[in-house]
Each structure stands twice: as structure tokens, then as C-alpha cells.
N, CA, C and O atoms as a GROMACS GRO file, in nm:
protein
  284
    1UNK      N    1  11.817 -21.917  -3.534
    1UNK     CA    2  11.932 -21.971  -3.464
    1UNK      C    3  12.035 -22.013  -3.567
    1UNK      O    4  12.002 -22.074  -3.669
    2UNK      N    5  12.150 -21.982  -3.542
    2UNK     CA    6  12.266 -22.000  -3.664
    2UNK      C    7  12.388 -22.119  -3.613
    2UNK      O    8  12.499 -22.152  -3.657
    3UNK      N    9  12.306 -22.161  -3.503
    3UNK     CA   10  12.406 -22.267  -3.460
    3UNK      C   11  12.544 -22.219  -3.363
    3UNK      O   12  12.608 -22.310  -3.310
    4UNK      N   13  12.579 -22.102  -3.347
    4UNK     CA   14  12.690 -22.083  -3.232
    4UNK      C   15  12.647 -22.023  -3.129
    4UNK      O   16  12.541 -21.960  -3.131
    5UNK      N   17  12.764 -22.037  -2.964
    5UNK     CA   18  12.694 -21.985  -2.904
    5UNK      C   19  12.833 -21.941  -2.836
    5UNK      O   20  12.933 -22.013  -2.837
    6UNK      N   21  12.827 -21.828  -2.784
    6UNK     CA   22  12.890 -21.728  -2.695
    6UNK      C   23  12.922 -21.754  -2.584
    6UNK      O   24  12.820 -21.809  -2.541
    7UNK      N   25  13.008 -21.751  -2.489
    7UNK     CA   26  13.018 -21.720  -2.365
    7UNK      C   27  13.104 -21.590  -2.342
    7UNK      O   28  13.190 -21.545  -2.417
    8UNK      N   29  13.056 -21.535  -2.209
    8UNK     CA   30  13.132 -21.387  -2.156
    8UNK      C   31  13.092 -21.400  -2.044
    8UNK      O   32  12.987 -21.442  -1.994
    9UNK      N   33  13.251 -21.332  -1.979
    9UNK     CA   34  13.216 -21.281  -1.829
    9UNK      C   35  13.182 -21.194  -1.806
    9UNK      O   36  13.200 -21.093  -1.875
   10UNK      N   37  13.120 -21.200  -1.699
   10UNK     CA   38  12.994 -21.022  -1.690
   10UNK      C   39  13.053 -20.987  -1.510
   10UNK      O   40  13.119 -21.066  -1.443
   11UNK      N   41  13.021 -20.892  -1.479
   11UNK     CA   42  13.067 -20.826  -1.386
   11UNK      C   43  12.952 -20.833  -1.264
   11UNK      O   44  12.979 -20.809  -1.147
   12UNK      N   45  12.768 -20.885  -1.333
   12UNK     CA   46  12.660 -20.915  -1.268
   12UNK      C   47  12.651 -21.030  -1.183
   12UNK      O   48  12.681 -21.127  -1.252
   13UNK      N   49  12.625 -21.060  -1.077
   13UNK     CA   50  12.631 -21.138  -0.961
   13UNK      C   51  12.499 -21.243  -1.060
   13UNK      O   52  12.395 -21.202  -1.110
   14UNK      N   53  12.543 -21.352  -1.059
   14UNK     CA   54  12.432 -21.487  -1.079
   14UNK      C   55  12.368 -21.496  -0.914
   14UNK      O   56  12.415 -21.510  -0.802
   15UNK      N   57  12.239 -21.480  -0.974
   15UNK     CA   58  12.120 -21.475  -0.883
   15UNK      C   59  12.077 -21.664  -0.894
   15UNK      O   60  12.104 -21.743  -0.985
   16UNK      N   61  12.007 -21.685  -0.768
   16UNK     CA   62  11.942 -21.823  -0.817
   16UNK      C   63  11.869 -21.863  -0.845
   16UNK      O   64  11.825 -21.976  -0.826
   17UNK      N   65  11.818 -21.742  -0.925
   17UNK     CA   66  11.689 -21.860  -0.998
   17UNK      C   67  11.752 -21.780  -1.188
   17UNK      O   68  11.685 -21.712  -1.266
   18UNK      N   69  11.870 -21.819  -1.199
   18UNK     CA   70  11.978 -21.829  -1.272
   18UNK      C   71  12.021 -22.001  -1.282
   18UNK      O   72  12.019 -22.063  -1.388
   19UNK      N   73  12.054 -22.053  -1.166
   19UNK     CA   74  12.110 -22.188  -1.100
   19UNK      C   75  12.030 -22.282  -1.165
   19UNK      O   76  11.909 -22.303  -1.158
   20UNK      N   77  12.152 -22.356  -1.254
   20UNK     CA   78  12.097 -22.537  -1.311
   20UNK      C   79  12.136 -22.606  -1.260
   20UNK      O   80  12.239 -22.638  -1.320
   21UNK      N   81  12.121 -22.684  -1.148
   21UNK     CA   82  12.217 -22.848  -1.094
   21UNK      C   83  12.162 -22.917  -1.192
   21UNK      O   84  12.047 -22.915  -1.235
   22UNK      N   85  12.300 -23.010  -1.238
   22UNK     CA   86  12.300 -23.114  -1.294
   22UNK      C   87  12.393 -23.248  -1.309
   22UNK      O   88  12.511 -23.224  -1.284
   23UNK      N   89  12.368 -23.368  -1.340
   23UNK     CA   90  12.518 -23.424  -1.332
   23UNK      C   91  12.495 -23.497  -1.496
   23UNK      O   92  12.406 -23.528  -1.576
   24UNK      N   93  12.677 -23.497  -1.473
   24UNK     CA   94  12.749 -23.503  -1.637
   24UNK      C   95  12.661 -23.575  -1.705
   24UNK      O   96  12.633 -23.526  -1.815
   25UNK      N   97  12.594 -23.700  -1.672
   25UNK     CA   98  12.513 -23.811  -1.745
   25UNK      C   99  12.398 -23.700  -1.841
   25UNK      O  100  12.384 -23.686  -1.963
   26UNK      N  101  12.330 -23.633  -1.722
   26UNK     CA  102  12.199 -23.578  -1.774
   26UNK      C  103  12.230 -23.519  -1.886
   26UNK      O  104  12.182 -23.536  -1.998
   27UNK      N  105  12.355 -23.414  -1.832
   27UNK     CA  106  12.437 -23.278  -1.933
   27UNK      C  107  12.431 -23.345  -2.067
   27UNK      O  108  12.376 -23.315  -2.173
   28UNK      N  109  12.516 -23.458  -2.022
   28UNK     CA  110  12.521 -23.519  -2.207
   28UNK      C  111  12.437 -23.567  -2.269
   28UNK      O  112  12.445 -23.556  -2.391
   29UNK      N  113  12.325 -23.640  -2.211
   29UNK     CA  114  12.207 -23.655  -2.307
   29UNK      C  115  12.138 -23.504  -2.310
   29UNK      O  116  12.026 -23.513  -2.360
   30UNK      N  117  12.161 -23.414  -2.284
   30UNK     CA  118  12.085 -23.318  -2.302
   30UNK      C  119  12.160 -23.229  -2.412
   30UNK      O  120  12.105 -23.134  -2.468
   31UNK      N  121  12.277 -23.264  -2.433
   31UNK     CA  122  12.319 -23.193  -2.545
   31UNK      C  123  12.378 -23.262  -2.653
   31UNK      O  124  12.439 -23.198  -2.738
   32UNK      N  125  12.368 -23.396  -2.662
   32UNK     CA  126  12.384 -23.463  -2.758
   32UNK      C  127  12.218 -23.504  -2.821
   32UNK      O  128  12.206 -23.587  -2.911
   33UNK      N  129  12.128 -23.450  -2.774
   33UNK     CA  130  11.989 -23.479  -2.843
   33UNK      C  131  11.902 -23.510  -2.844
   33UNK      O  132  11.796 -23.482  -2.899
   34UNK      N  133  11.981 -23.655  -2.701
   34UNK     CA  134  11.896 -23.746  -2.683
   34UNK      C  135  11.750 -23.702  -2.626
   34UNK      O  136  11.648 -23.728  -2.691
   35UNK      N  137  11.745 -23.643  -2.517
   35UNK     CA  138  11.629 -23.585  -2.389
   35UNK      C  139  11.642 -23.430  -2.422
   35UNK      O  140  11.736 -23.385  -2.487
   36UNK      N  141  11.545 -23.358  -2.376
   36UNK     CA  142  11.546 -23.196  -2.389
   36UNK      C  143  11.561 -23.150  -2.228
   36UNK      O  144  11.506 -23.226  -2.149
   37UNK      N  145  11.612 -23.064  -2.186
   37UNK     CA  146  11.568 -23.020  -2.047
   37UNK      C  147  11.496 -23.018  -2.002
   37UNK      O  148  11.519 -22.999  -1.882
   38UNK      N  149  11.347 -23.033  -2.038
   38UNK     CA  150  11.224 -22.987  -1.980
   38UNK      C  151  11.197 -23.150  -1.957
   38UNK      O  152  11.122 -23.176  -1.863
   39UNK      N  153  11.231 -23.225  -2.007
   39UNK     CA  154  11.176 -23.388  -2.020
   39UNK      C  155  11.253 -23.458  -1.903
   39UNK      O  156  11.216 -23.559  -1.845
   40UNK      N  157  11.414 -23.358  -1.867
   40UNK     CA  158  11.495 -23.423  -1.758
   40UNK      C  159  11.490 -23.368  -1.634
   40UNK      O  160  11.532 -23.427  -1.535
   41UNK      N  161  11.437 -23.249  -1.630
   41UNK     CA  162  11.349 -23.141  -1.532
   41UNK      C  163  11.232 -23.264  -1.494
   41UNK      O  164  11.254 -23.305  -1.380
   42UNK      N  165  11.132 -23.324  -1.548
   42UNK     CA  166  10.999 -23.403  -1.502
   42UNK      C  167  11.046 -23.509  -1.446
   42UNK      O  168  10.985 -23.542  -1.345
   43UNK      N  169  11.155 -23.591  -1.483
   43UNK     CA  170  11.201 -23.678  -1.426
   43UNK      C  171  11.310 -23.710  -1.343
   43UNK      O  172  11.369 -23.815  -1.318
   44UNK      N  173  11.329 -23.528  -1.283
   44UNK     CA  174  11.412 -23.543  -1.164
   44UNK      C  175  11.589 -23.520  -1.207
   44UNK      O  176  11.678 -23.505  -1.123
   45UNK      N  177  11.603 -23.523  -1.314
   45UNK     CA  178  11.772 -23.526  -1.341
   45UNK      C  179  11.798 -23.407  -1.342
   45UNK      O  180  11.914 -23.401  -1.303
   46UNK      N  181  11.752 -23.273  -1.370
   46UNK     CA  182  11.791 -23.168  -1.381
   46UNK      C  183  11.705 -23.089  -1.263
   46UNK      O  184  11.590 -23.126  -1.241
   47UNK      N  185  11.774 -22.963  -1.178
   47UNK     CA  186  11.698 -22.948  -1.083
   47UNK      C  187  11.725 -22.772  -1.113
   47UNK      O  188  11.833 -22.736  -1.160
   48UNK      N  189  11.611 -22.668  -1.080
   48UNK     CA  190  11.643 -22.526  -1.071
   48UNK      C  191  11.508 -22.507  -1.181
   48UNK      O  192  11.453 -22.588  -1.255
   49UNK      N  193  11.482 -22.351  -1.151
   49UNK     CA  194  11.389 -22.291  -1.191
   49UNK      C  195  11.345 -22.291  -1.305
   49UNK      O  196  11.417 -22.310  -1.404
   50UNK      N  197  11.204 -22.267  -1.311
   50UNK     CA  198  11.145 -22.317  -1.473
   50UNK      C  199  11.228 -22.250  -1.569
   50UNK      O  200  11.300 -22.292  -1.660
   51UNK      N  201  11.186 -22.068  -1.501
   51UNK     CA  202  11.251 -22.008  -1.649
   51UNK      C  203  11.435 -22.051  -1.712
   51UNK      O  204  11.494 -22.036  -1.820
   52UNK      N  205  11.474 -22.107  -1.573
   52UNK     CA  206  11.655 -22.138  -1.640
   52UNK      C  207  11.606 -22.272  -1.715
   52UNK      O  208  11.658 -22.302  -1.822
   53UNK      N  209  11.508 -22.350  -1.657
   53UNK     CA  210  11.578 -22.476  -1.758
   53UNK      C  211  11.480 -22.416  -1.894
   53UNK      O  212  11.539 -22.442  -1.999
   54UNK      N  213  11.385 -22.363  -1.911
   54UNK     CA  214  11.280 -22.319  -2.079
   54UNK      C  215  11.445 -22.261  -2.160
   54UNK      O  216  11.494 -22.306  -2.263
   55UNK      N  217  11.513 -22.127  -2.055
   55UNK     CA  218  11.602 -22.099  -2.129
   55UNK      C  219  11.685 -22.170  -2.214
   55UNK      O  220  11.714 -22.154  -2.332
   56UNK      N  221  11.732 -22.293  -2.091
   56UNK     CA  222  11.856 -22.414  -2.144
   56UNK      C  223  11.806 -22.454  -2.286
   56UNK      O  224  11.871 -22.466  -2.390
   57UNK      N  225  11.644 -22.477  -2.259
   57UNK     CA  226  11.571 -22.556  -2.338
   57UNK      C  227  11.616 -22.512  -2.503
   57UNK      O  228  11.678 -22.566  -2.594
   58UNK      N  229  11.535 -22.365  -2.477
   58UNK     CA  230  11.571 -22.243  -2.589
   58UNK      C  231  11.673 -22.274  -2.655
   58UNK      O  232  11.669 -22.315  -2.771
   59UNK      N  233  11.821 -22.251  -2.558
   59UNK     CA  234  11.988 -22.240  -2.600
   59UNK      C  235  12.016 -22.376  -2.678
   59UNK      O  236  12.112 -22.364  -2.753
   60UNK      N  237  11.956 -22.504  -2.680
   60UNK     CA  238  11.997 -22.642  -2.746
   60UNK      C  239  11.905 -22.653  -2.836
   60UNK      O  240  11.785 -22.642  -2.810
   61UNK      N  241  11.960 -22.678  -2.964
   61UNK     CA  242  11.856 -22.701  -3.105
   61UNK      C  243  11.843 -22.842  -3.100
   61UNK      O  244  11.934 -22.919  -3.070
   62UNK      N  245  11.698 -22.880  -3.136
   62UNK     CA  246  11.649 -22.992  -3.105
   62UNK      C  247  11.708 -23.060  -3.260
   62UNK      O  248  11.716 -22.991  -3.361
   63UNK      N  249  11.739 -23.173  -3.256
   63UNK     CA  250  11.837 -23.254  -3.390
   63UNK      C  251  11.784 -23.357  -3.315
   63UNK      O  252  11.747 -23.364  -3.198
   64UNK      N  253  11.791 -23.435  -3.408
   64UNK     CA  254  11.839 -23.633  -3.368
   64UNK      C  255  11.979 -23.679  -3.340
   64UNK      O  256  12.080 -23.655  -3.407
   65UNK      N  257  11.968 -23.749  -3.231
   65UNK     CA  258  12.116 -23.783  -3.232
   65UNK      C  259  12.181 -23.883  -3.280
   65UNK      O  260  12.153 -24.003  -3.288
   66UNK      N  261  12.308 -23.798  -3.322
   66UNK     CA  262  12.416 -23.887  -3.405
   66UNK      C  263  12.534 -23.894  -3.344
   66UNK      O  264  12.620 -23.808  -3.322
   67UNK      N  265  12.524 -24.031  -3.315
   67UNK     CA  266  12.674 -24.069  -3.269
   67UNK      C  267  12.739 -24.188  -3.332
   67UNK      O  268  12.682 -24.297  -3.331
   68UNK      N  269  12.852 -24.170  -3.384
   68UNK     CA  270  12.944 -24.223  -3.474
   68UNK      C  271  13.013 -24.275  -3.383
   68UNK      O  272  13.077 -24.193  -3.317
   69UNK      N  273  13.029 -24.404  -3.346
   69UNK     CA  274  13.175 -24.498  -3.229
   69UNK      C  275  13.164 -24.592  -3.345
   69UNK      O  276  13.060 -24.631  -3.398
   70UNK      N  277  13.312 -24.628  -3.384
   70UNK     CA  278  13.380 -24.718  -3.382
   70UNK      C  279  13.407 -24.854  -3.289
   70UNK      O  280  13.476 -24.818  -3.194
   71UNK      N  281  13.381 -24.988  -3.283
   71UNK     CA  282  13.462 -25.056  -3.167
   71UNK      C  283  13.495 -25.234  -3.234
   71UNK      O  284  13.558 -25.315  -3.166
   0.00000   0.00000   0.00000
């Protein structure tokens, strides 16, 4: 994994067991480090099929999180 990631539009119809519900809270601990998908999948915050969230899982490199605020 080299750290970037792609998006493209495709012309293929998203099927649903494609489909992640989620809300913004979860989204951001899930990509700032804190929680992994599979950990917010067990406890209800993330909802949709195993193989989309293993994928999500896959697509986010596991780091520690660092957050830098000022206040």
C-alpha cells in the first residue's frame, strides 16, 4: 500500500451488497484511526455487508491517531 487512493466513475450499477450506511461521527473515527470498520460494524455504527465493510477495512491503513488542535 503506497498510501493514495483513487476515485472513478464507472458506468456499473452499485449493487447492495456494495452499500456502507454510516454517520459522519463513525466515518471520522474510522478514518482518522481511532476504531477500524470491523470494530464499528460489532458495535452497531456501521451497517452493510461483511465483504464491503473487510473491503473498507482493507482501503484504511491502520496508524495511530494524530491529532494536532490548538485551543
Amino acid at each position: 500500500m503506497n498510501g493514495t487512493a483513487s476515485i472513478w466513475k464507472t458506468s456499473e450499477p452499485i449493487t447492495d451488497d456494495q452499500i456502507i450506511k454510516v454517520d459522519i461521527q463513525s466515518l471520522t473515527a474510522v478514518l482518522m484511526g481511532y476504531r477500524r470498520p470491523t470494530e464499528m460494524a460489532r458495535i452497531g455504527r456501521i451497517h452493510g455487508p461483511n465483504t464491503a465493510i473487510k473491503a473498507l477495512e482493507k482501503a484504511i491503513p491502520e496508524r495511530e491517531t494524530y491529532l494536532l488542535d490548538f485551543f
